[in-house]
Structures are given as C-alpha cells and as structure tokens.
N, CA and C atoms of all chains as a GROMACS GRO file, in nm:
protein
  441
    1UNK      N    1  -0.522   1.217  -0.478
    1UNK     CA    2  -0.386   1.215  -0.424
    1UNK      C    3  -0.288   1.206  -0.541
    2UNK      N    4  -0.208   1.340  -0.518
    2UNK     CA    5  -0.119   1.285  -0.692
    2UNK      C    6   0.027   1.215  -0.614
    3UNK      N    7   0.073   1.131  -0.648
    3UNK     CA    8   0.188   1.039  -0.637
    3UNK      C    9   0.328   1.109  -0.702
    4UNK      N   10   0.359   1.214  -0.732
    4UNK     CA   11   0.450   1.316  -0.766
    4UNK      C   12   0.506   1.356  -0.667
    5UNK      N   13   0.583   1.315  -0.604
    5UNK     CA   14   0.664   1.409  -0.493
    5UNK      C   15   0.617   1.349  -0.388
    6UNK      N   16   0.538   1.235  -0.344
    6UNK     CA   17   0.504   1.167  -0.258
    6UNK      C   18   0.628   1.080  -0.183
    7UNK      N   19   0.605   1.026  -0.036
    7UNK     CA   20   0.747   0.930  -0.009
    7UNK      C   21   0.612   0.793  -0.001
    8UNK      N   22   0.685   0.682  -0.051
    8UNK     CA   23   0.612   0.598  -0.070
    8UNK      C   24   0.625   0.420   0.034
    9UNK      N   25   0.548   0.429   0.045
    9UNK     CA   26   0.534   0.271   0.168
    9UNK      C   27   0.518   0.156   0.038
   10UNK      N   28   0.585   0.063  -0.020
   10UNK     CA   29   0.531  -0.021  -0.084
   10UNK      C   30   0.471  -0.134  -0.030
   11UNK      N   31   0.338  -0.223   0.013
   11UNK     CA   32   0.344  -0.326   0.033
   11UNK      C   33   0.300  -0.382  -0.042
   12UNK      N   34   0.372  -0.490  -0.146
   12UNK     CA   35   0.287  -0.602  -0.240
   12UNK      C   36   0.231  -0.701  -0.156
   13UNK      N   37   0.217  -0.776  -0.284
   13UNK     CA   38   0.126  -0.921  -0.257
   13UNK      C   39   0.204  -1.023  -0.339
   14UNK      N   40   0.227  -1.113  -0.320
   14UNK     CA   41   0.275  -1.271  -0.395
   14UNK      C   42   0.152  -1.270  -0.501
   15UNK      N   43   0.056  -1.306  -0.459
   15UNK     CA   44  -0.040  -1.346  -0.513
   15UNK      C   45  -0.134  -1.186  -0.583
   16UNK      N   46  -0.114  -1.092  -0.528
   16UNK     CA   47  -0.175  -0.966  -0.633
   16UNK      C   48  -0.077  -0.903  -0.691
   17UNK      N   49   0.005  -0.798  -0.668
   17UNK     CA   50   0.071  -0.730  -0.775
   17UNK      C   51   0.207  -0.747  -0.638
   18UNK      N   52   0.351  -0.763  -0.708
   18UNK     CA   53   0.437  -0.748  -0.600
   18UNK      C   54   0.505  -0.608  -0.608
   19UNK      N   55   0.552  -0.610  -0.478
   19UNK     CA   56   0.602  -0.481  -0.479
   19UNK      C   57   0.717  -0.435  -0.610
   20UNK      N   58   0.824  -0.538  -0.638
   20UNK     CA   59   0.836  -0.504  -0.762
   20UNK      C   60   0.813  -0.403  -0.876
   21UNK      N   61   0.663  -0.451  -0.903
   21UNK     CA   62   0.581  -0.406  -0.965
   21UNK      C   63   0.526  -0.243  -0.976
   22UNK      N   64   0.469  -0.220  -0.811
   22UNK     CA   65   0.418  -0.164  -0.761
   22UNK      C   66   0.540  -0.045  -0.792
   23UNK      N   67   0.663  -0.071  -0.739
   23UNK     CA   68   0.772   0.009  -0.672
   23UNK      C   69   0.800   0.074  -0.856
   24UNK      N   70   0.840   0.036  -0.972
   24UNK     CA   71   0.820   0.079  -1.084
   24UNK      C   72   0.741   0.155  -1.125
   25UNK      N   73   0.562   0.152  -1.103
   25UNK     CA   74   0.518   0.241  -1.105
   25UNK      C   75   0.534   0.350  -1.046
   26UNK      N   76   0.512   0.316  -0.888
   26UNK     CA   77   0.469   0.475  -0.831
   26UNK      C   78   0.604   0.565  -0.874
   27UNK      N   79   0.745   0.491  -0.914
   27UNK     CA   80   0.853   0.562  -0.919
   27UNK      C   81   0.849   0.642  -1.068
   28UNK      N   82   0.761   0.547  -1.146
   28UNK     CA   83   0.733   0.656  -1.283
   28UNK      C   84   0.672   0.741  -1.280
   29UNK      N   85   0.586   0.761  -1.157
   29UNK     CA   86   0.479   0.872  -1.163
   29UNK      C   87   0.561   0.974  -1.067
   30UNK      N   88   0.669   0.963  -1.029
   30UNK     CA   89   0.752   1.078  -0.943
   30UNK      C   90   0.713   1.082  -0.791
   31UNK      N   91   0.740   0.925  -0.773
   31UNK     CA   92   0.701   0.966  -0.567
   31UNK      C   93   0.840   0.868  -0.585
   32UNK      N   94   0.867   0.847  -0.437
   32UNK     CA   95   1.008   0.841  -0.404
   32UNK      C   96   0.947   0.721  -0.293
   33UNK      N   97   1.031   0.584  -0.360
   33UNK     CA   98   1.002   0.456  -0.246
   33UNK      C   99   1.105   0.460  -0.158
   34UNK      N  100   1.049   0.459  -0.015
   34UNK     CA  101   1.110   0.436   0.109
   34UNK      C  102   1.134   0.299   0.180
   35UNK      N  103   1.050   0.217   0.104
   35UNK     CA  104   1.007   0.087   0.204
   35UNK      C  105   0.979   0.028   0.077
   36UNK      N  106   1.011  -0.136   0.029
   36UNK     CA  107   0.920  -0.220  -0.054
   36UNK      C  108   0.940  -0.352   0.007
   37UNK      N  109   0.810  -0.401  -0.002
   37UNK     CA  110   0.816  -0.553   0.061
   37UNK      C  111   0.697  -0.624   0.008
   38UNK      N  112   0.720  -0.772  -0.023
   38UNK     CA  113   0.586  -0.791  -0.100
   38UNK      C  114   0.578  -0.929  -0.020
   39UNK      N  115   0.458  -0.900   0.052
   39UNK     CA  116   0.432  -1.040   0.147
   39UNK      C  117   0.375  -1.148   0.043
   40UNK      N  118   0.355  -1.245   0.164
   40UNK     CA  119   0.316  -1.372   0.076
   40UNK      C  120   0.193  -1.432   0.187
   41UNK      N  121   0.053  -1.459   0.189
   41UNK     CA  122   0.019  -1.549   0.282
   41UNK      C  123  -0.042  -1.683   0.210
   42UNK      N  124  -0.016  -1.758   0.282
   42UNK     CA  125   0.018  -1.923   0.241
   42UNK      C  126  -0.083  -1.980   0.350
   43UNK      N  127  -0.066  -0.772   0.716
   43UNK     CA  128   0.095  -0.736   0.727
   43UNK      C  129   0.156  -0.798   0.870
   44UNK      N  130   0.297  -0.888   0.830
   44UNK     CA  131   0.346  -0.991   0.911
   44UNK      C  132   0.428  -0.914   1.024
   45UNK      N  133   0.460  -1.023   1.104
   45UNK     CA  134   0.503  -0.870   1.193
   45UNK      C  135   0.643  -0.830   1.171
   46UNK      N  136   0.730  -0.896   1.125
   46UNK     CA  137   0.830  -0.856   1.105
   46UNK      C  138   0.829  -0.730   1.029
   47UNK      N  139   0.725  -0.730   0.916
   47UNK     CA  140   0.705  -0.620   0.826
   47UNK      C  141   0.683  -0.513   0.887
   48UNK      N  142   0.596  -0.528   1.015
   48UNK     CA  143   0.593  -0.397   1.104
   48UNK      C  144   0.718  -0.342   1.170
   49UNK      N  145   0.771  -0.433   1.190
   49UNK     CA  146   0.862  -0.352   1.276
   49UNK      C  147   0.958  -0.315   1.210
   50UNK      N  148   1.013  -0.344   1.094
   50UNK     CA  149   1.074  -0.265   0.962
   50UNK      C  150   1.014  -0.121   0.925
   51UNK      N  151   0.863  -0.129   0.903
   51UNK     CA  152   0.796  -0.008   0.878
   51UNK      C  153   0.776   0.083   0.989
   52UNK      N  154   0.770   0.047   1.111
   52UNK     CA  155   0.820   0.121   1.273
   52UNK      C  156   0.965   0.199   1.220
   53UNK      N  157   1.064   0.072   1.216
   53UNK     CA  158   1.180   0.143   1.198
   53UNK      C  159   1.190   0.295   1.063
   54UNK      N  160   1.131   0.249   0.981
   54UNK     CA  161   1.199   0.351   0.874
   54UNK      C  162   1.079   0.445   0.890
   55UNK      N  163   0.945   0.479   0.942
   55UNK     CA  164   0.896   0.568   0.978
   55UNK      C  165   0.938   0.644   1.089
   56UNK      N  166   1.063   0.595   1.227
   56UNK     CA  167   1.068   0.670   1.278
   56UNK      C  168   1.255   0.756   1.253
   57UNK      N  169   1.286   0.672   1.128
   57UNK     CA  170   1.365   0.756   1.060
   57UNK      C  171   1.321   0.888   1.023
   58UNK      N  172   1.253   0.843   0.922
   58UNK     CA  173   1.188   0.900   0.744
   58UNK      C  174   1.062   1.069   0.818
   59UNK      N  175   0.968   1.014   0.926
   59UNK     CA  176   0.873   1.057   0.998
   59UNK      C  177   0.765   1.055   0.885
   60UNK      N  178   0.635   1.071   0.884
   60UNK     CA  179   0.509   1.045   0.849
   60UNK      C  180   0.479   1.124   0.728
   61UNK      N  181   0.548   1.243   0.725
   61UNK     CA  182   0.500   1.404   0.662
   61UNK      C  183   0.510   1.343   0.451
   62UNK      N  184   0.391   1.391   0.433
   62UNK     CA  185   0.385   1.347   0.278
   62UNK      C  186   0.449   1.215   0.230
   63UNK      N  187   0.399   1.103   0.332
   63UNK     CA  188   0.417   0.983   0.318
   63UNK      C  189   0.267   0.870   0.302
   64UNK      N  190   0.261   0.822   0.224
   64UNK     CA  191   0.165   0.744   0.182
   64UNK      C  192   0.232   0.566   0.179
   65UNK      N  193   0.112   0.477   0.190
   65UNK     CA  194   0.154   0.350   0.157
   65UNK      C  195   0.071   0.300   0.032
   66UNK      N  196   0.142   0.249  -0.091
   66UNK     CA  197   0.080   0.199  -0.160
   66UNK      C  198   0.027   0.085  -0.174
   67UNK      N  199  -0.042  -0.036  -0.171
   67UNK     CA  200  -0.083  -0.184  -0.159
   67UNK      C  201  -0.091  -0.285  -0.275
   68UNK      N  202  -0.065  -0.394  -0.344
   68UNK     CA  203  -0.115  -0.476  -0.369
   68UNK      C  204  -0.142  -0.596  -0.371
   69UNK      N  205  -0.237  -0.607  -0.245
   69UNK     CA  206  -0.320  -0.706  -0.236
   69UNK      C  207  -0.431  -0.748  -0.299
   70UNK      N  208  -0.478  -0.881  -0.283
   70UNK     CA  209  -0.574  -0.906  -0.411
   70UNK      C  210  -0.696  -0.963  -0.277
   71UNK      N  211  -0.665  -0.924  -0.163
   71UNK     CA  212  -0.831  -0.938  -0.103
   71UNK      C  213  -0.863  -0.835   0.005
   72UNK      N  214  -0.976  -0.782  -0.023
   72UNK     CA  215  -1.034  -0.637   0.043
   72UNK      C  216  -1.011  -0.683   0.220
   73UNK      N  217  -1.017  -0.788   0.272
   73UNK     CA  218  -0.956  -0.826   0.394
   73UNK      C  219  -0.856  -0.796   0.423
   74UNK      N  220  -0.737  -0.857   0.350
   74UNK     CA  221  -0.597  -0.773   0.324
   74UNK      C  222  -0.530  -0.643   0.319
   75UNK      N  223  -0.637  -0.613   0.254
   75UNK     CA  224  -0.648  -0.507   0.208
   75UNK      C  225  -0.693  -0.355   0.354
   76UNK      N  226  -0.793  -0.405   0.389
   76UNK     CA  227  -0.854  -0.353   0.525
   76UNK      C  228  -0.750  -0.365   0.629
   77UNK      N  229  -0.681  -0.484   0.671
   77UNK     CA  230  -0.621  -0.513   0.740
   77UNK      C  231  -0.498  -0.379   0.723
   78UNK      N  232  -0.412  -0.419   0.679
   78UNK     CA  233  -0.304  -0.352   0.621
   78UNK      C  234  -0.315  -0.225   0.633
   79UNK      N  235  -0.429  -0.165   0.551
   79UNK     CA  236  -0.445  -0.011   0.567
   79UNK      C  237  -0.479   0.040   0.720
   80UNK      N  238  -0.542  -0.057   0.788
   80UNK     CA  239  -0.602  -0.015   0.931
   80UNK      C  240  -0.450   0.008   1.014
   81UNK      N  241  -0.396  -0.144   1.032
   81UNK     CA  242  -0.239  -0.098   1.069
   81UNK      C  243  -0.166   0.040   1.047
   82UNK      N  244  -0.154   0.078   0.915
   82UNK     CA  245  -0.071   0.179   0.875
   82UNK      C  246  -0.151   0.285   0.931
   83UNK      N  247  -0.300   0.313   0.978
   83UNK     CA  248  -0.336   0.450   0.986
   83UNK      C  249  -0.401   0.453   1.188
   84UNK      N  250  -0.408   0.318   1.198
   84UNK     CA  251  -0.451   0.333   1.397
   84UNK      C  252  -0.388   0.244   1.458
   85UNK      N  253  -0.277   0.192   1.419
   85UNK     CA  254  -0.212   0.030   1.421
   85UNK      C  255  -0.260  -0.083   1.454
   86UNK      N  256  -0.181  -0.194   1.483
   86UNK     CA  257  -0.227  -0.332   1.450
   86UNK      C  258  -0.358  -0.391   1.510
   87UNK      N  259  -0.476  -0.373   1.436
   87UNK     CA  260  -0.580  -0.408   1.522
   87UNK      C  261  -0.566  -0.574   1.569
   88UNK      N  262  -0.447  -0.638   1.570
   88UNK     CA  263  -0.425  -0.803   1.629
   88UNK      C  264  -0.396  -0.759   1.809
   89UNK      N  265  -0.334  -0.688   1.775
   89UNK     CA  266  -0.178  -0.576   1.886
   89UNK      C  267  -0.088  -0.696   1.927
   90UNK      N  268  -0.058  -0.739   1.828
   90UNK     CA  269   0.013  -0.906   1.741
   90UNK      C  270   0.219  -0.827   1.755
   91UNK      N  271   0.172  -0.692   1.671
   91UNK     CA  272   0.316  -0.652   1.608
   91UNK      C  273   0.360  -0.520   1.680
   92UNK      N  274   0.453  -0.472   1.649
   92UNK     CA  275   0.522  -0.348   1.672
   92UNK      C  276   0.459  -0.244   1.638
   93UNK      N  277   0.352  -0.203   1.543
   93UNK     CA  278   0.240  -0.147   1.526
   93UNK      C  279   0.109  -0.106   1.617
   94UNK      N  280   0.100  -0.243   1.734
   94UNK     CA  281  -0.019  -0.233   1.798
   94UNK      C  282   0.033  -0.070   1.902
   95UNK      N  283  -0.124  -0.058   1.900
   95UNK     CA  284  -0.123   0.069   1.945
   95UNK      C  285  -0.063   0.200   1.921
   96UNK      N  286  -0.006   0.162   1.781
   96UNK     CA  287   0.080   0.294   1.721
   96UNK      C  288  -0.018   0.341   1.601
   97UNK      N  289  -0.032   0.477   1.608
   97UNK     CA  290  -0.118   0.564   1.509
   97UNK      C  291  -0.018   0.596   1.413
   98UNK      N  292   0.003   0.579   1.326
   98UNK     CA  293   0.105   0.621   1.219
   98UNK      C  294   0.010   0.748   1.160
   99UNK      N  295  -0.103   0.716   1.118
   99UNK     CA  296  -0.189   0.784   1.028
   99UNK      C  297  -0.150   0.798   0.906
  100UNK      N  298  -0.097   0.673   0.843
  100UNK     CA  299  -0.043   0.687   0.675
  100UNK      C  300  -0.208   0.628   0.626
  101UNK      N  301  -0.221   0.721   0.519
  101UNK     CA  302  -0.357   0.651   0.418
  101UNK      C  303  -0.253   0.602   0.307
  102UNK      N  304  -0.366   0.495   0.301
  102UNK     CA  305  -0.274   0.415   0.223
  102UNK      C  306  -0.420   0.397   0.092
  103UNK      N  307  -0.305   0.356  -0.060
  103UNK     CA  308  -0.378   0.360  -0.170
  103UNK      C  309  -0.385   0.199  -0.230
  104UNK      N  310  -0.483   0.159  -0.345
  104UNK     CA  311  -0.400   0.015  -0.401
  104UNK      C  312  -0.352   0.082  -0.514
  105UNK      N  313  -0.241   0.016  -0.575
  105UNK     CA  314  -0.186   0.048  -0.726
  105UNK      C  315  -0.289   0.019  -0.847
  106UNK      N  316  -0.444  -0.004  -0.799
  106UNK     CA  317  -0.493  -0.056  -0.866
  106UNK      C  318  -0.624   0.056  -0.908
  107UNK      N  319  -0.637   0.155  -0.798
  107UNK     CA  320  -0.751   0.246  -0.793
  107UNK      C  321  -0.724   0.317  -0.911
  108UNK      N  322  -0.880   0.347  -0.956
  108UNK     CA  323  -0.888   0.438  -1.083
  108UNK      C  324  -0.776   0.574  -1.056
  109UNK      N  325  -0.748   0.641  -0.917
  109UNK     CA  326  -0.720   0.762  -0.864
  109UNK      C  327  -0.567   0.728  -0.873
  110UNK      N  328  -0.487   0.623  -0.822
  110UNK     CA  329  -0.368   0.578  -0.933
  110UNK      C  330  -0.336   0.550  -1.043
  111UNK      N  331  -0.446   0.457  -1.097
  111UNK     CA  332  -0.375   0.422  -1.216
  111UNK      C  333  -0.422   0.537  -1.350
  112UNK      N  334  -0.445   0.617  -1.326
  112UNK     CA  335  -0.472   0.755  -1.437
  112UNK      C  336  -0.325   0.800  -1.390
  113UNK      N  337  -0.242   0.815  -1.305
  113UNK     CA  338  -0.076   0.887  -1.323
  113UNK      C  339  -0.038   0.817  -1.362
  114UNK      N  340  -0.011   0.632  -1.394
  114UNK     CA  341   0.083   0.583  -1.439
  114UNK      C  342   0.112   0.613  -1.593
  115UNK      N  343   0.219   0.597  -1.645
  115UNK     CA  344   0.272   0.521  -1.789
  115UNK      C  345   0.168   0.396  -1.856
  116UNK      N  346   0.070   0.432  -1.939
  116UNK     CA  347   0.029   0.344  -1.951
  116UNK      C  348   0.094   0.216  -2.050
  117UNK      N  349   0.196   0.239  -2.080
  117UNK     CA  350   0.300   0.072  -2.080
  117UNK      C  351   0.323   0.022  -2.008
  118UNK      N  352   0.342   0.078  -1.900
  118UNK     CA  353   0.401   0.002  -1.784
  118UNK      C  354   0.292  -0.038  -1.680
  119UNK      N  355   0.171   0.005  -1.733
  119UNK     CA  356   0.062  -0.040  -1.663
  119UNK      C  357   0.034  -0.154  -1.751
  120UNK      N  358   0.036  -0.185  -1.854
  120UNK     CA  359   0.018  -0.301  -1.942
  120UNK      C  360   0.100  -0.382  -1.906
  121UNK      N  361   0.226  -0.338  -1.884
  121UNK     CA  362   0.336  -0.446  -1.845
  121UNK      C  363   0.373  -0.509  -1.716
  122UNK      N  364   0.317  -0.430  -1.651
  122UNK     CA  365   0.319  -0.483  -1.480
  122UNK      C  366   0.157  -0.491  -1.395
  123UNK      N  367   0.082  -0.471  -1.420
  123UNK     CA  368  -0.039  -0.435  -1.357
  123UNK      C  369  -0.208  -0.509  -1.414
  124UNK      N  370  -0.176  -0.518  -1.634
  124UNK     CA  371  -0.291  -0.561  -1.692
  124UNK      C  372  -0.304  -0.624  -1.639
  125UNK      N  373  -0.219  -0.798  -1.624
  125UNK     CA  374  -0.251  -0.930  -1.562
  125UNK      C  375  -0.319  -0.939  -1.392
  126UNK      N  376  -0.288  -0.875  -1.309
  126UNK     CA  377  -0.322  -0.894  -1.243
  126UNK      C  378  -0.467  -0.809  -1.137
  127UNK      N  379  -0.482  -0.669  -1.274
  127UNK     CA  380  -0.586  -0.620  -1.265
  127UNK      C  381  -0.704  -0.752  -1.293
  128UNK      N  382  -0.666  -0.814  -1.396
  128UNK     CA  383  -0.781  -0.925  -1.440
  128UNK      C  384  -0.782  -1.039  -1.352
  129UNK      N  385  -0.720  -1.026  -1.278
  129UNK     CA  386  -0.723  -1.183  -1.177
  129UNK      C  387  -0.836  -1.163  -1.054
  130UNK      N  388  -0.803  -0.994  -1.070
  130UNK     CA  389  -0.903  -0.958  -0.927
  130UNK      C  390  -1.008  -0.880  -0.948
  131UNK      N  391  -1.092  -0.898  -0.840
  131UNK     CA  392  -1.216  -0.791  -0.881
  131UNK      C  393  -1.176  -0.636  -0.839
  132UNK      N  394  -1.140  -0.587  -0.881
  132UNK     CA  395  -1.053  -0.442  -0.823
  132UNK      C  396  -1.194  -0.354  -0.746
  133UNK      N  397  -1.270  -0.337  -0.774
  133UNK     CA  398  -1.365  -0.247  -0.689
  133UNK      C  399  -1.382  -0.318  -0.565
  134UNK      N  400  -1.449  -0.441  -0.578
  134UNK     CA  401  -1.439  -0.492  -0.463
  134UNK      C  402  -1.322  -0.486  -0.309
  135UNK      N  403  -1.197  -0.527  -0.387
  135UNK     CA  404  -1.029  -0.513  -0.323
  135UNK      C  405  -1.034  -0.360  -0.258
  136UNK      N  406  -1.066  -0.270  -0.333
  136UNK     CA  407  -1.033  -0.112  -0.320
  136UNK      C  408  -1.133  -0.091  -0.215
  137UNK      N  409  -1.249  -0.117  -0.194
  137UNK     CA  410  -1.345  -0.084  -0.151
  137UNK      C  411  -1.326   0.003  -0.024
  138UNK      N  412  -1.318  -0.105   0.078
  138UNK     CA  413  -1.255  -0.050   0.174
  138UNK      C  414  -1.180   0.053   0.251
  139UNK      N  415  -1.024   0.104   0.127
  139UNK     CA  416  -0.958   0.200   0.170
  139UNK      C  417  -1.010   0.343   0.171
  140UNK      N  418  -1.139   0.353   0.075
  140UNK     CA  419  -1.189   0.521   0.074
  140UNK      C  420  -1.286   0.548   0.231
  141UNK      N  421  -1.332   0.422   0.310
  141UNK     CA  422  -1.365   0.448   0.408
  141UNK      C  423  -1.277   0.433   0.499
  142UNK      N  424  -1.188   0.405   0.523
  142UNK     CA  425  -1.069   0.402   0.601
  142UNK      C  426  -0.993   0.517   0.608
  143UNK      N  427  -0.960   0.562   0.503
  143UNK     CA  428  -0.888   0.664   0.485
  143UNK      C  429  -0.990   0.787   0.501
  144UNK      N  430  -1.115   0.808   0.510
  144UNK     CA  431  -1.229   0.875   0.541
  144UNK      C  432  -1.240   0.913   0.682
  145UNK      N  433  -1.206   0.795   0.738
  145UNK     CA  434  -1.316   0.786   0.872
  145UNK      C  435  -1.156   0.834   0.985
  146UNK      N  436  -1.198   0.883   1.086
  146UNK     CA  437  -1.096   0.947   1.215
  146UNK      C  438  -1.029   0.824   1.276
  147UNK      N  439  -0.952   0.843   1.331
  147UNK     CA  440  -0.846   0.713   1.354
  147UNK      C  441  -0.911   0.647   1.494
   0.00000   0.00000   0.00000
C-alpha cells in the first residue's frame, strides 16, 4: 500500500506512538490526514 | 476505539466517503490493535458505538509495519517512531492486521 496520495484515518495511542507522531509521518510520505486522534486506555 | 471516537469517524467518513481512504494505527497491543481495525472494516464488534453494524471497509495499517515504515523519512522515523518501535514487540502488535485486512468482512 503506498501512502502517497492516500486520505488518511489517524488513530494513536498514549501509550504507543500518538497520533501526533503518526500524523507527521504519513504526511511526509504524501497521504493527506482527515481524522487524528490519539486515545488513551487507563 | 472509544465511542466518541466513532462517532467522529462516522461523521467525517460520511463527509469525506471511504474511496482511497485508509486508517493508520498506533497502538502498542495486537488486541488494540485487532479491535480497532475490525471496527474500521465490519464495525464495532461491542455494537457499544456508532460503528456497530456499520461496514466502513477501511483497512487499516500500523505506522510501525515494515510496508510503512520503508516510505517514511528516515529522520523522522528516528525522531518520532525509534523509541517507541523499542518499547513494543512490533511483529507481534502488527500481526493481526494482514489477516484482517485479508479476510471478507
């Protein structure tokens, strides 16, 4: 799946990578974030 | 995924619609992980959220799979991603989504 021209769902993690994160990458690799949210479960 | 989160992702999917849309993940447990992706592609297997019973059919990826992280920048994979590649067992976490995203809804 190439992430170039993709529309993108972000969901992070608190505790694994947050969307933040996530949302930086896929946006360097040329997909386009629609959604970012980075849950937390406690 | 909480339910509020669903019904946000209800909302902007029935903006946006499905077409060359993917969800990316990072979670750090293949439960989570399962969970989440199952939602996004046959909905909420709780039928808890705004999801239940909705087929979206998004396959969803982790930011962590070999099949992502070969497009990134690899600085910015050092800078956002090394640390927490090492916290988790990443094959394990990933496991899951290639049969999910495999198998018919």
């Amino acid at each position: 799946m190439k992430l170039n021209g993709k529309r993108v769902l972000v969901i992070g993690e608190r505790d694994g990578v947050n969307a933040a994160a996530i949302e930086a990458c896929v946006k360097s690799a040329g997909a386009e974030v629609l959604y970012a949210e980075t849950l937390c479960f406690v | 995924m909480d339910l509020e989160g669903q019904g946000r992702i209800k909302q902007v999917v029935e903006q946006a619609g499905t077409q060359n849309l993917v969800a990316v993940l990072g979670a750090n447990s293949p439960t989570a992980v399962e969970m989440t992706a199952l939602t996004l592609k046959s909905g909420d297997p709780s039928y808890a959220g705004a999801l239940a019973g909705v087929e979206l059919g998004i396959p969803s990826y982790h930011i962590l799979e070999p099949e992502i992280v070969g497009q990134l920048d690899p600085s910015l994979y050092e800078r956002e991603l090394a640390l927490p590649a090492m916290a988790m067992d990443v094959a394990e976490v990933v496991q899951p989504l290639k049969t999910i995203r495999g198998s018919a809804t």
